[in-house]
Biotite code that builds the C-alpha atoms (Angstrom):
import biotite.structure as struc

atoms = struc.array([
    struc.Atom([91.397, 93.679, 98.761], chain_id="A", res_id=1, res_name="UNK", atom_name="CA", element="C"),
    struc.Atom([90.264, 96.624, 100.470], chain_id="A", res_id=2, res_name="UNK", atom_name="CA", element="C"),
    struc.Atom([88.252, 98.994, 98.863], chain_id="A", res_id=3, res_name="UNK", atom_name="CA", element="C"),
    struc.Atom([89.699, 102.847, 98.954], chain_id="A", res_id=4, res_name="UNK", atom_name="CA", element="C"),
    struc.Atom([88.760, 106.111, 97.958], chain_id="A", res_id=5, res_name="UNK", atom_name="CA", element="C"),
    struc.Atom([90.905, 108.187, 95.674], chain_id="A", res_id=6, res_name="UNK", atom_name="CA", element="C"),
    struc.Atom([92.243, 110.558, 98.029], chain_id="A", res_id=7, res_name="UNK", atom_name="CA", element="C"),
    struc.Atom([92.601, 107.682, 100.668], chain_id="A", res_id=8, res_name="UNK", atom_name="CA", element="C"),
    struc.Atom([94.906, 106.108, 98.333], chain_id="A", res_id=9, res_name="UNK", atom_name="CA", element="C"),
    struc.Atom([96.975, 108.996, 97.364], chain_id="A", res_id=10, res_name="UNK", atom_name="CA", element="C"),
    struc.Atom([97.285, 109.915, 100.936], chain_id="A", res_id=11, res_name="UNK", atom_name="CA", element="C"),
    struc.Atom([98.413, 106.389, 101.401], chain_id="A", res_id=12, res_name="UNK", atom_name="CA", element="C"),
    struc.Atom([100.512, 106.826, 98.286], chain_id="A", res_id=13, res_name="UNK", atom_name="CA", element="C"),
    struc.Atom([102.262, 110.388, 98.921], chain_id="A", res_id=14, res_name="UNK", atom_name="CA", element="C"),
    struc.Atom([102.890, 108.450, 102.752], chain_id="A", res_id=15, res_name="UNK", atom_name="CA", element="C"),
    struc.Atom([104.564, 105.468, 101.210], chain_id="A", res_id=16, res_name="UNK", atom_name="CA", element="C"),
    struc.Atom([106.737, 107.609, 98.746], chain_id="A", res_id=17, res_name="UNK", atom_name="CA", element="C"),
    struc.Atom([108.189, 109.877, 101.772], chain_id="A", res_id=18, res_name="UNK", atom_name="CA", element="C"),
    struc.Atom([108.410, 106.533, 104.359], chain_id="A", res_id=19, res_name="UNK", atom_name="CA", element="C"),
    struc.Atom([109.321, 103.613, 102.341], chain_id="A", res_id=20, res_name="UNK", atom_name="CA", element="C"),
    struc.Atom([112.435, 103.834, 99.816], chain_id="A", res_id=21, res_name="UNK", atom_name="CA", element="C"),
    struc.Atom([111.700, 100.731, 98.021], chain_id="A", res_id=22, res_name="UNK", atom_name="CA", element="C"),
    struc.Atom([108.181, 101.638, 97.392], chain_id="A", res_id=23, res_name="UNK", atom_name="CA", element="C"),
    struc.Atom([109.492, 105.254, 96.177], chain_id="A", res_id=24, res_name="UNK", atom_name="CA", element="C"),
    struc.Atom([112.067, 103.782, 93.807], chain_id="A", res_id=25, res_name="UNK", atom_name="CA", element="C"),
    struc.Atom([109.101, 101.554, 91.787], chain_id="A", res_id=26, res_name="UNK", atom_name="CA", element="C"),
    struc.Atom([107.117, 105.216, 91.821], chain_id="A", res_id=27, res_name="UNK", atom_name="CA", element="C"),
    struc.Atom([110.135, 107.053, 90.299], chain_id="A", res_id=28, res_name="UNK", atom_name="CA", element="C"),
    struc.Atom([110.723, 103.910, 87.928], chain_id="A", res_id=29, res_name="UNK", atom_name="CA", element="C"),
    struc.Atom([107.699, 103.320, 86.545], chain_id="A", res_id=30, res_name="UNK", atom_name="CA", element="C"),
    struc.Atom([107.572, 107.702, 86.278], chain_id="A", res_id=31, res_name="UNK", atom_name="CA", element="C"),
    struc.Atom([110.988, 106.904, 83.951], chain_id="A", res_id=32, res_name="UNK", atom_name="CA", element="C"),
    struc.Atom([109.380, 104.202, 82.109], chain_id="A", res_id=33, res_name="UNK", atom_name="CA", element="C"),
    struc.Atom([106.412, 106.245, 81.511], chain_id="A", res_id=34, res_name="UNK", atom_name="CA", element="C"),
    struc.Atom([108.317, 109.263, 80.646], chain_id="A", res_id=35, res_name="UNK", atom_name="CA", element="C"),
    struc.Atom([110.029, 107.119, 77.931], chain_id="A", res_id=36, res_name="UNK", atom_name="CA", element="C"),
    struc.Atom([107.001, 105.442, 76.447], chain_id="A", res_id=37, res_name="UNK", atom_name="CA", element="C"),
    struc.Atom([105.483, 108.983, 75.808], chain_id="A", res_id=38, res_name="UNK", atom_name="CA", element="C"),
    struc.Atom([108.652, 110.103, 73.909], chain_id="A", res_id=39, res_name="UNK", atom_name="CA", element="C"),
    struc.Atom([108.463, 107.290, 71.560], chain_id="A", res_id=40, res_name="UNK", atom_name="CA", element="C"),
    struc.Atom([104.663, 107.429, 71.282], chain_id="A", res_id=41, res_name="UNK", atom_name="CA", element="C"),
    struc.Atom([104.714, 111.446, 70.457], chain_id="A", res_id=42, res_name="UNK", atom_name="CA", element="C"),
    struc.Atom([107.002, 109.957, 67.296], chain_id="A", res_id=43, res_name="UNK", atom_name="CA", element="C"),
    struc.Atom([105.255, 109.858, 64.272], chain_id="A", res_id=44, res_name="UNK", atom_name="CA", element="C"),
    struc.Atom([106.472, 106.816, 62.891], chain_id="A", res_id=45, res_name="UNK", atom_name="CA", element="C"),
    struc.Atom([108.668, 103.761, 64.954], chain_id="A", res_id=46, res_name="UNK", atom_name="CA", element="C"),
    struc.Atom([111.411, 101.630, 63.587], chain_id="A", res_id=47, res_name="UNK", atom_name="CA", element="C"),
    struc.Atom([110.604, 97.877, 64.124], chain_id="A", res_id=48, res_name="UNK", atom_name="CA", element="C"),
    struc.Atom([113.509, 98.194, 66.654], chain_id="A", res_id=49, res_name="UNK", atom_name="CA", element="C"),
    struc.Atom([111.807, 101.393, 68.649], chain_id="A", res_id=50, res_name="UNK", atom_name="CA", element="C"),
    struc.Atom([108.071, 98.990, 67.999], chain_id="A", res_id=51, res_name="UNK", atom_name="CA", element="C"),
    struc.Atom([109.628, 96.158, 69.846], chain_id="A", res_id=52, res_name="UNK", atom_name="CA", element="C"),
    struc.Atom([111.380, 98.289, 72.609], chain_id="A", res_id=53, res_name="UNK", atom_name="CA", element="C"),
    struc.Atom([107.835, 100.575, 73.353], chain_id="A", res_id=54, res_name="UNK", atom_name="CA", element="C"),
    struc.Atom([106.146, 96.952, 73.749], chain_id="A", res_id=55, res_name="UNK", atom_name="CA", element="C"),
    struc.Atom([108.971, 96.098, 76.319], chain_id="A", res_id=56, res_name="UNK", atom_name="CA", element="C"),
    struc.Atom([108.283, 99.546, 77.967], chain_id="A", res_id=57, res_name="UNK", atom_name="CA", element="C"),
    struc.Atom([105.020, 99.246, 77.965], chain_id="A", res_id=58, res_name="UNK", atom_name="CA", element="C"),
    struc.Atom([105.250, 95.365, 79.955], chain_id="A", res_id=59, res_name="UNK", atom_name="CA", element="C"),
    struc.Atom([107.926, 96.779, 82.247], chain_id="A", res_id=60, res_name="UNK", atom_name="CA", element="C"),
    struc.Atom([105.349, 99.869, 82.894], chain_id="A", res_id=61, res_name="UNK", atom_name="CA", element="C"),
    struc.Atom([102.414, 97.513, 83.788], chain_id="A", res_id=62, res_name="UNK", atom_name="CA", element="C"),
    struc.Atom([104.736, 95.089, 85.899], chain_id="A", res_id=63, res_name="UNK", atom_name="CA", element="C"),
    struc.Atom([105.531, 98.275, 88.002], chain_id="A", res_id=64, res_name="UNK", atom_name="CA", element="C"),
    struc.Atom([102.648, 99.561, 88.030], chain_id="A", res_id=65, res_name="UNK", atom_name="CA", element="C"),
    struc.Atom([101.448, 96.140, 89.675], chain_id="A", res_id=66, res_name="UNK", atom_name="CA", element="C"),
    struc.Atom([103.953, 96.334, 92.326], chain_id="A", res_id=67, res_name="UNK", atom_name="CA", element="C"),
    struc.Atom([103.022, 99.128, 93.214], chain_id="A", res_id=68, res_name="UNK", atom_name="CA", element="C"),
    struc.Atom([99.194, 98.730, 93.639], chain_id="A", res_id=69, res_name="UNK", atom_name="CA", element="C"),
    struc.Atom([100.568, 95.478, 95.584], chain_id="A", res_id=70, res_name="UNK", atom_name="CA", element="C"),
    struc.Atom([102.354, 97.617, 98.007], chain_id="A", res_id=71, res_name="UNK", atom_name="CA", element="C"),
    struc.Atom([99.793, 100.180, 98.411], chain_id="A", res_id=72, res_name="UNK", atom_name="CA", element="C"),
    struc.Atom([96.978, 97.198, 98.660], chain_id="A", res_id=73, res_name="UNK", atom_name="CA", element="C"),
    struc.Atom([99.270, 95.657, 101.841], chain_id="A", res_id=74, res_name="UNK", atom_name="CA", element="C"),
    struc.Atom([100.053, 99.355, 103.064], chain_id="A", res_id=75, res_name="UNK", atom_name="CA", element="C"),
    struc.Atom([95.928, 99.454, 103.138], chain_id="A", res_id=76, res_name="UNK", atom_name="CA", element="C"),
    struc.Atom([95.262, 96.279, 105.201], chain_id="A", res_id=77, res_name="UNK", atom_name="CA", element="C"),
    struc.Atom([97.928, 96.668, 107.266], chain_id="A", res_id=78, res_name="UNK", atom_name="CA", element="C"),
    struc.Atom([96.346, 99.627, 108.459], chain_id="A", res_id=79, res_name="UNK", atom_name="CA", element="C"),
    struc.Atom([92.612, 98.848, 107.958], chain_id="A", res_id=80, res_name="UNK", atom_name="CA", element="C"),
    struc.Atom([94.019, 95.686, 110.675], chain_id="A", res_id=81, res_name="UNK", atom_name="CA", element="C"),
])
């Protein structure tokens, strides 16, 4: 894997998001599932039922969040190559 500075990557990033439409959908889903884990975190207290379905956010969150550093890691070779 390639090492990359910060603004590399967001440069790569903000590219990606206005060139590739799969990679922006994952960006603006894993910006929904993030938006809806903070609304059940800034509860004060959870249900069992809103427990269980944070912990589902929260694995759908990281899976996205790993398909996009996939994306971005194979955007980064491709053009290191």
């Amino acid at each position: 894997m390639p090492e990359m500075d910060t603004n590399t990557q967001e440069e790569l990033k903000a590219h990606l998001i206005k060139t590739d439409d799969s990679f922006r959908q994952l960006v603006d889903e894993h910006h929904k599932v993030d938006e809806l884990v903070a609304a059940l975190e800034a509860k004060h207290a959870l249900s069992p039922e809103e427990e269980v379905e944070e912990h589902r956010l929260k694995k759908v969150k990281l899976h996205l969040k790993d398909q996009i550093e996939q994306v971005l890691n194979q955007a980064a070779l491709q053009n290191a190559g």
